[in-house]
Steps between C-alpha positions, in 0.01 A plus 500: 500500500825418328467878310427660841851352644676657158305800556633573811800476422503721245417759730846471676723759463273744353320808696112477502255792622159382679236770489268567726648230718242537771231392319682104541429364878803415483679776478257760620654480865862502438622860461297744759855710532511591134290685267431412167207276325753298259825308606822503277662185583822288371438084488779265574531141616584415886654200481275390786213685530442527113411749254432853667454893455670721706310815490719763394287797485112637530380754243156676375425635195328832406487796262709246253809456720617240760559629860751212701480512882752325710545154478576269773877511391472902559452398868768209520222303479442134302136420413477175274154355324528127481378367193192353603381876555591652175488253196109540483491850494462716166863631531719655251819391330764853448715489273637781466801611684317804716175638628455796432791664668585171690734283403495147521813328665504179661544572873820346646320306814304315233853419328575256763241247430687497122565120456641475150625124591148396466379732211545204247281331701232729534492552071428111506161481354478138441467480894224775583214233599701413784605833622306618839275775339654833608812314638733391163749343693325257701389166296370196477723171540420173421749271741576152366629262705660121385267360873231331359302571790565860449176677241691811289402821705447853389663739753536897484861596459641848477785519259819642598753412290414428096752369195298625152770263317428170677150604598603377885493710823432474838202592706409523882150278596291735645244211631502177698515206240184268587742184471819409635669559177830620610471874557325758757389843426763780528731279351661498168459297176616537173284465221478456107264686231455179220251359240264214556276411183514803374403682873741682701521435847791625809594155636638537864879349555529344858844418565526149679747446784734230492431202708752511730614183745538566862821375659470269782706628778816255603369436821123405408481070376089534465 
């Protein structure tokens, strides 16, 4: 599992052509405007939605040379495979800088989903067996509290903010802790990458508010 997490990831930022894409259920049924049996597609990483292919073009092959038909981009069109849809098919890796007499350029729409701040992040193997599968920024956290009452909780996070030099960030909890241990989901919490007999684990950081005193008002003698 761990080497299926590193695997895709790998796969960002490199192009990738599925052939005969209709032979997959699940992508037999998502392209009836364009003509083509394989699909030339770029995968990235949406910071929310996770790894994806954006399918860039549709081409056939015959008589030794590689005929492209219009691509959903042709059309001002987006059409994205999530990566739930694509890592299980028998696609293949280019490397080289064209196709025949296409060249290979990183559309700029898919620019925008560039988040270098967290590309440190994403090369931290030590980490992978708590990565979502197919979704490298969201994680396990363990949350440790000093309540004795209070067990220590795994809860998924998705990072947004990372520090490769201290190994500390901060993440958003994307679910509703089970206990009362100081947090909701949607809100943030920083965490820490560290070393417990000899395992790493991402130890969640819950900030603890000041006890404050309340001020009885001048007029009040109860």
């Amino acid at each position: 599992m761990v080497e299926l997490r590193r695997k895709g990831l790998e796969l960002c930022d490199k192009w990738i052509i599925i052939e005969d894409y209709k032979k997959y259920p699940a992508l037999k049924n998502i392209a009836h405007d364009f003509q083509g049996e394989d699909i030339l597609g770029y995968v990235y990483i949406d910071h929310e939605a996770g790894i994806t292919m954006e399918i860039i073009k549709f081409l056939s092959r015959g008589n030794d040379e590689i005929i492209f038909g219009d691509g959903p981009l042709d059309k001002n069109m987006s059409l994205k495979i999530r990566y739930g849809q694509f890592i299980d098919t028998e696609f293949i890796i280019q490397e080289a800088e064209a196709i025949g007499s296409y060249r290979l350029s990183t559309p700029d729409a898919i620019k925008l989903y560039d988040r270098p701040d967290l590309k440190a992040f994403r090369n931290t193997t030590i980490i992978d067996n708590y990565r979502a599968e197919g979704y490298p920024d969201d994680i396990q956290v363990l949350v440790i509290t000093e309540r004795d009452e209070i067990k220590p909780e795994m809860l998924w996070a998705r990072v947004i903010a990372y520090d490769s030099v201290k190994k500390m960030g901060h993440c958003q909890v994307l679910v509703k802790p089970h206990q009362n241990i100081g947090v909701h989901k949607d809100e943030t919490i920083g965490f820490v990458i560290t070393e417990i007999e000899g395992e790493h684990w991402i130890l969640g950081i819950i900030e603890e508010q000041p006890a404050t005193t309340k001020k009885k008002a001048w007029w009040k003698f109860w």
